[in-house]
Structure formats: structure tokens, C-alpha cells
VOSEKOL-68039 format. One record per residue (C-alpha): x negated, y negated, z. Coordinates in steps of 0.5 Angstrom, whole numbers, padded with zeros to 4 digits, always signed. Example, Ala and Ser with C-alpha at 12.3 -4.5 7.8 and 13.67 -1.06 7.14 Angstrom:
% residues 2
-0025+0009+0016;-0027+0002+0014;
***
This chain:
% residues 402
+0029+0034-0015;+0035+0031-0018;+0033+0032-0024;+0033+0040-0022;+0026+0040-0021;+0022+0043-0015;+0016+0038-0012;+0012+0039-0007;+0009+0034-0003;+0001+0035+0000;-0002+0028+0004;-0007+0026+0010;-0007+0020+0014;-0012+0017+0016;-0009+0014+0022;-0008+0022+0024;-0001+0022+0024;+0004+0028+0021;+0009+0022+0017;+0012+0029+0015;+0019+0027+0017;+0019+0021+0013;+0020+0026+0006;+0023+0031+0010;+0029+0026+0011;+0028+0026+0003;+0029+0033+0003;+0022+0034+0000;+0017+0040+0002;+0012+0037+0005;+0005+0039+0007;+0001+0034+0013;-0006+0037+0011;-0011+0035+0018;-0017+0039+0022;-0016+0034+0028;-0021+0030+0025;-0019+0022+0025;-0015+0023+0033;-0022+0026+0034;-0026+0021+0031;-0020+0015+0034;-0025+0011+0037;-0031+0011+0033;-0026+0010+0027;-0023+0003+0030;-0031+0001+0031;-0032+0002+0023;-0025-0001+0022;-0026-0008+0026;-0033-0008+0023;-0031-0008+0016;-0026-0014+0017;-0032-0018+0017;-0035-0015+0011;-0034-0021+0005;-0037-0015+0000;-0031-0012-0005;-0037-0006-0006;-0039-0005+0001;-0031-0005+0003;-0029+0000-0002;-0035+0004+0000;-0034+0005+0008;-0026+0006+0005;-0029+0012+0002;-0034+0014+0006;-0030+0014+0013;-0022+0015+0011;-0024+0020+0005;-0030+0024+0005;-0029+0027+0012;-0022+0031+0010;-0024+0031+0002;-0026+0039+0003;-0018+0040+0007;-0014+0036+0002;-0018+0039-0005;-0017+0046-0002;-0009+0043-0001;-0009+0041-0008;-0012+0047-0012;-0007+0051-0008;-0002+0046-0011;-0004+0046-0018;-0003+0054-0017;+0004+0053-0019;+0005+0047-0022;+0007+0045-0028;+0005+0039-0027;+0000+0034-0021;+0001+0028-0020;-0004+0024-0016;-0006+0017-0013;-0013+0014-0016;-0017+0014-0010;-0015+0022-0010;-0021+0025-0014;-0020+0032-0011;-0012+0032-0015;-0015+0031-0022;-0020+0037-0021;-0015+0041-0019;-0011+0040-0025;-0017+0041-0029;-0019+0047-0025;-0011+0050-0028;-0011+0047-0033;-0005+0043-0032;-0003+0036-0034;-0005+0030-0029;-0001+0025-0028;-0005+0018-0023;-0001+0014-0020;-0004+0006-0018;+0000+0002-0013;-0002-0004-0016;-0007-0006-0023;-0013-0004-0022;-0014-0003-0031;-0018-0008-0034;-0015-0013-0038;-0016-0021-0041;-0011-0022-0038;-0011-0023-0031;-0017-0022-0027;-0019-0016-0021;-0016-0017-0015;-0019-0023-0010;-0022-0026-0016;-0020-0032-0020;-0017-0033-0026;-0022-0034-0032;-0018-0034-0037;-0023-0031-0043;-0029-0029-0038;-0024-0024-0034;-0027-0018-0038;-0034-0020-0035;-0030-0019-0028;-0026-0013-0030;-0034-0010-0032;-0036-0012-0025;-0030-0009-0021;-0031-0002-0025;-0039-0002-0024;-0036-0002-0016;-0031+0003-0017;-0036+0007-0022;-0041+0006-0016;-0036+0009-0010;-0032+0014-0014;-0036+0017-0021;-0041+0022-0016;-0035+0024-0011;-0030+0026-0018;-0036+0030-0020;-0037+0033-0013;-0030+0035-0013;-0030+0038-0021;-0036+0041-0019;-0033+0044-0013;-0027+0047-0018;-0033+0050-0023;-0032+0043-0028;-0037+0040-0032;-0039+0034-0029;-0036+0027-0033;-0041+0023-0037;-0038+0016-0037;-0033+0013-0032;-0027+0008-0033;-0021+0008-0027;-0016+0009-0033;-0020+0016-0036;-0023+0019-0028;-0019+0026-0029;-0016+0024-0036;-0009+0023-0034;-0004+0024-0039;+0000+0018-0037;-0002+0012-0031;+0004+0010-0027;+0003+0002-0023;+0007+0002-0019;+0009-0005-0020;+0015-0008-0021;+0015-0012-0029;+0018-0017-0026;+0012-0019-0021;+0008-0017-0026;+0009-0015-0034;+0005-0010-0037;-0001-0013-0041;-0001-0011-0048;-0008-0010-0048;-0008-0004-0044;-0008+0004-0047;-0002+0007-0049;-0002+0012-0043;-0001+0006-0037;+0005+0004-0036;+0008-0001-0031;+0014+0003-0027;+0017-0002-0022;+0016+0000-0015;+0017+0007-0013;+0022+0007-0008;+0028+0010-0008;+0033+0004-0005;+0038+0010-0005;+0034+0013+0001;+0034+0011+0008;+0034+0012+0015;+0038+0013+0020;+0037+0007+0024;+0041+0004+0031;+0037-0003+0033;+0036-0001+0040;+0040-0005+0045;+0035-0011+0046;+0033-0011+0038;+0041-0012+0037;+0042-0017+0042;+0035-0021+0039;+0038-0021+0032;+0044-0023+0034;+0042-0029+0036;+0040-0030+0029;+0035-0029+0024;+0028-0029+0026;+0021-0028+0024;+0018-0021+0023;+0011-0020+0024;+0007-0013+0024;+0000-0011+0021;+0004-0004+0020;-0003+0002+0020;-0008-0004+0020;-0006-0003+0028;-0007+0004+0028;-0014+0003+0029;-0017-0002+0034;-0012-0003+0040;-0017-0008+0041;-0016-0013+0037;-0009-0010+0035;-0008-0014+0043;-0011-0020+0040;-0007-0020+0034;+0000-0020+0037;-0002-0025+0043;-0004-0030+0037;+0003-0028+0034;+0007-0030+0040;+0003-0036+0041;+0003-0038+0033;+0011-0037+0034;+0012-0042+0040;+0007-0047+0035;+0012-0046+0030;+0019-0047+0034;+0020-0040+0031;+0024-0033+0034;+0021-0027+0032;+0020-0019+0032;+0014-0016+0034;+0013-0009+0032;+0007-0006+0035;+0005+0002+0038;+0008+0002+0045;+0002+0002+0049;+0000-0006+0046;+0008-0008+0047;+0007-0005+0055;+0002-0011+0056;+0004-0016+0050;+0006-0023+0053;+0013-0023+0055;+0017-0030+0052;+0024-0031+0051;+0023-0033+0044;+0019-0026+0043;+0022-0019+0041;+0018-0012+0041;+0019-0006+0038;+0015+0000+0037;+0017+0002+0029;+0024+0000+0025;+0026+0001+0018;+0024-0004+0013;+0029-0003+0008;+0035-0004+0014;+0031-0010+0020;+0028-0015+0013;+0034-0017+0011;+0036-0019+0017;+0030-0023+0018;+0028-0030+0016;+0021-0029+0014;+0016-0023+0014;+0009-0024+0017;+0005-0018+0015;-0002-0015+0012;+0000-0014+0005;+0001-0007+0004;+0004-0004-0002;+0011-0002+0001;+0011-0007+0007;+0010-0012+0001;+0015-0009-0004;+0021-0008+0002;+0019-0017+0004;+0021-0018-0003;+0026-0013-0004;+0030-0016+0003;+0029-0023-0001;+0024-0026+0004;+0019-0031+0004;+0012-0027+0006;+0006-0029+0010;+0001-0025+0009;-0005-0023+0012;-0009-0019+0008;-0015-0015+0012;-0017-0010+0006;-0017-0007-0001;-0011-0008-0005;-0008-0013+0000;-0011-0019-0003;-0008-0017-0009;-0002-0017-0006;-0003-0024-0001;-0005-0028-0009;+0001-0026-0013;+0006-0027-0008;+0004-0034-0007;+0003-0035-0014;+0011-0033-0015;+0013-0039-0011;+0014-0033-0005;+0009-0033+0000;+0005-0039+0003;-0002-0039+0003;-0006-0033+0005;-0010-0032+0012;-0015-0028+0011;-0016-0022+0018;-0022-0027+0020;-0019-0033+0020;-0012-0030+0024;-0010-0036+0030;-0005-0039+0032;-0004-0046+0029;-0006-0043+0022;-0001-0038+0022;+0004-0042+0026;+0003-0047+0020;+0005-0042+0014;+0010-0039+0018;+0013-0046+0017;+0012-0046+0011;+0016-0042+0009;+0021-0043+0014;+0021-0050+0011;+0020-0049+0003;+0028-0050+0001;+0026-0047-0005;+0023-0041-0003;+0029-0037-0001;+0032-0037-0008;+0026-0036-0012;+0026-0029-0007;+0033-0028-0007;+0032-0028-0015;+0026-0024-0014;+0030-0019-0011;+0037-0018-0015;+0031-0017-0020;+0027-0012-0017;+0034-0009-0015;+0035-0008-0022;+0029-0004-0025;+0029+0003-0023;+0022+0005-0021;+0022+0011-0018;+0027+0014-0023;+0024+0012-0030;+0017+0015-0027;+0021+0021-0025;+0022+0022-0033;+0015+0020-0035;+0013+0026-0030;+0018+0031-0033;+0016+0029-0040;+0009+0030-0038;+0011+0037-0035;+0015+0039-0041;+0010+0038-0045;+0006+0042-0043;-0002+0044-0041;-0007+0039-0044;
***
């Protein structure tokens, strides 16, 4: 937009939240696509949700992703995404969203993917979760596509059908919908672009626009808390939007694993967790707070390894704990503890209170962690993710239909 172009933004949230606002505050118009299902469906949903934890398998977790957080809204977010195509002159889209790139095709506009972390087969690093093997990682990354084929190729060739398109023959994450241009949403800092990869797929940096924040007044008792010094932030951010269950159960473990540690910390959970929380002098709680404004002022970041969450630990320079319940959280949990940021992953099923008091200290000990993340962070503060893709997508635009 301050490029002079007008964007528009269409998403769902399978939570069943209208997150609106949050673009709102960006000025950005903004369309929050939901026919009710996901608060309709809540406790079902946490039951899949609490069930899939256990699941060690890659194709079977990737599959119940699809199957119950996309599949239901995918005839209401492809009507969205046609109506957008209309009159864009260009669509930008996440990978998993398969109805984008129909869409685009359907117009015949030029579609640009976005990927929030590599998911691009190279020789030079591996999957996500799997280990480094060096010049067996393109067996790897032929057993990773074969998981994403399986998940994604029919439900691609479904929506193109939809839009009246020839079905696909072959599929590769970097061709589905044949973008223009990939943009990783990663910083080169953490994670430089292989040179084995296709011209068209681009390391951006985050996507985040560091410019934009929101207005935040730490509530008296949160002010106070922080005042008293930096403490721990712990939160599984939307992996508690489902199963109040075990959201209960996870904080308990954190107030316990805080008292193991000898360590202060603010718990960020949904109100009607907090209301039955136990309460201790060394615990704080607060429903939502922006990362970008509480993080720096935090010692270390207990969280579930989101892309965003990960990307405001390390751009507030913090150690990480990483908790990683799903998908590409995992990446995330290994790459941070290979760049000397993060202590060793605890994965959901595992979650108790000695493993997690344990890294907490771990961090908090590390004297040589704080200035590798405080370097990290003048790094990340450099690039200009969101900026250089906003150029990459007006070039795209300007060039016209493919």
C-alpha cells in the first residue's frame, strides 16, 4: 500500500476467530471468511486436535491438518478467492492454500506462493524434523514431497476443477498452481538460500513489518510483574485455541516447571484458563499482549514454535524453549537450537515440569546465548522482508498475466 498499490486481504482461522482487526490497525481491507463452522465444531476439533499430538507420522499429521482445518471452509474460502482474482492484477497465496492458485488461473493472473518456512528440496539441508544426511537429503526431500503429493495434489486438482481448469499431471511443492515467484518467508540470516534451488524461489526475510505495532498499555498488574524484572514468557499462543483440557494442564506444568527453575514468569493464556490457573507470587497471567512490545522485555521465550512467535523471540534477541506440537514447529525448534539460540526441543508429548524447568535454565544460564540472539536480532533488524517482497510482488504485477 505504500507503494501505491491497493491490496486486499481474504483469510480464515481455524480457531473461529475474525483476527480482522489486526490488518485493520495496518489499514489493510480486510475479509474474515467463516460459515460458523470451526466454533460450531470446537469441541470436536480439540478432540482431533489432542489426538493428532500423539501421532509420530509426518503423512498422517499433515493429512488430519488438511482434512479437518481446511477441507471444511475450502468451498467458502475458493468462492473468496475467485471473487478476489476478479480484480487483482496479481494473488498472493500460502502453499497450503490450494484454492489461491485455481483462482489466479481461473483469471488468468499471475500468482505469487508464499511458504513460512523451506519446504523446497535441496541437498543441502534436509525436511523439516528429519536429520541432516548430507548427500542422502534428496532421498529425504523424495520422501517429504511423496507426503505432500499424497495430502495435497487430489485437493489442487479438486479446486482447479471447481474453476473449470485441466487437472495437474505431475506435482512438486515449487510448481502446484505454477507460481511466478516463491517467497520463504525467512530471514537469510537463519537460513541463507541453497543455490541448488529454481531461480523463481526467493529467501525474503521475515515478512513482518517492524514499523507496524500495536497500541499496548501492560495492564497494571503485568506493569508491576515487569517492573520487578525481566521474567520468562511462556504461552503455546493458537495451539491453546483448541482443547481447554490440556491447555489447563500445560499451564499447571509451566507454574510448576517456573518454581523448579527458580525463575519469574508471565503465562499468556485465554481468560477462562487464567480463571482457574494456580496462583503464585512467582506467576503472572495475561490473556493476549503484543509480542513485538512484551519479548524484550523478557528473559527467555517459552513458546510452541510458530513462525511469527519465532520470529518476535528472535528479533527481541532472546533465548527460545520450544515446544513444538505440529508441522513446521519442528523446523523451527531445530534450527534455533542449531544457531546457539534455543535449548533442546521438548516435544508436546513429553511436556512436564522438571524437562521444562531444565531448559528454562538452560537458557537462562547459557552466557553465551544472549549475545549470539542479541546479534541475531541487529541481523534480522537489518533485512527488509516485508519490503523486498512487496517489490517482488509489484514486479510480478507489473509484468502482467502469464
Amino acid at each position: 500500500m505504500q507503494r501505491g498499490h491497493d491490496v486486499e486481504l481474504s483469510f480464515t482461522g481455524v480457531e473461529g476467530k475474525d483476527l480482522s482487526a489486526l490488518a485493520r490497525n495496518a489499514g489493510v481491507p480486510t475479509r474474515f471468511v467463516d460459515d460458523g463452522y470451526f466454533a460450531a465444531h470446537r469441541a470436536e476439533l480439540a478432540r482431533k486436535a489432542s489426538d493428532s499430538l500423539g501421532l509420530g507420522g509426518p503423512r498422517k499429521q499433515f493429512e488430519l491438518i488438511l482434512r479437518d482445518l481446511m477441507d471444511p471452509v475450502e468451498a467458502a474460502m475458493l468462492a473468496a478467492a475467485r471473487e478476489l482474482a476478479v480484480r487483482s492484477d496479481v494473488v498472493v497465496g500460502h502453499f497450503l492454500s490450494h484454492v489461491t492458485p485455481a483462482a489466479a488461473a481461473e483469471q488468468r493472473r499471475p500468482f505469487v506462493m508464499i511458504a513460512l518456512q523451506p519446504v523446497f528440496g535441496s541437498r543441502h539441508y534436509p525436511p523439516a524434523g528429519a536429520p541432516a544426511l548430507g548427500p542422502l537429503n534428496p532421498l529425504l526431500w523424495w520422501l517429504a514431497n511423496d507426503v505432500m503429493r499424497a495430502a495435497l495434489f487430489a485437493r489442487s486438482n479438486r479446486s482447479r476443477a471447481a474453476c473449470g481448469l485441466a487437472a495437474e499431471r505431475r506435482f512438486l511443492p515449487g510448481t502446484l498452481g505454477r507460481p511466478k515467484r516463491i517467497l520463504v518467508g525467512v530471514s537469510p540470516a537463519l537460513f541463507p538460500r541453497p543455490p541448488d534451488w529454481p531461480a523463481h524461489i526467493d529467501v525474503s526475510g521475515f515478512l513482518g513489518d517492524a514499523a507496524v505495532r500495536e497500541p499496548w498499555e501492560p495492564e497494571p498488574h503485568v506493569a508491576d510483574f515487569l517492573a520487578a524484572g525481566p521474567p520468562v514468557f511462556l504461552s503455546f499462543g493458537s495451539m491453546f485455541g483448541f482443547d481447554d483440557g490440556q491447555t489447563t494442564e500445560a499451564v499447571a506444568t509451566f507454574v510448576a516447571a517456573l518454581a523448579i527453575a527458580g525463575a519469574r514468569g508471565i503465562v499468556q493464556a485465554p481468560a477462562h484458563v487464567i480463571a482457574r490457573a494456580p496462583r503464585a507470587t512467582h506467576v503472572c497471567y495475561l490473556e493476549r499482549a503484543p509480542h513485538a512490545q512484551l519479548f524484550p522485555r523478557c528473559s527467555a521465550i517459552v513458546h510452541h514454535g510458530g513462525a511469527g512467535t519465532t520470529q518476535s523471540a528472535i528479533l527481541a534477541g532472546r533465548g527460545s524453549v520450544v515446544v513444538p506440537h505440529a508441522a513446521d514447529q519442528f523446523y523451527w525448534a531445530d534450527l534455533l537450537r542449531a544457531r546457539g539460540i534455543g535449548a533442546k526441543p521438548l516435544k508436546r508429548p513429553a511436556l512436564a515440569a522438571k524437562p521444562l524447568a531444565q531448559r528454562i535454565r538452560a537458557v537462562l544460564d547459557d552466557g553465551a546465548m544472549a549475545p549470539r540472539a542479541a546479534a541475531l536480532a541487529a541481523a534480522l533488524g537489518r533485512e527488509r522482508g516485508a519490503a523486498h517482497a512487496a517489490e517482488v510482488i509489484e514486479r510480478v504485477a507489473i509484468a502482467g498475466a502469464p
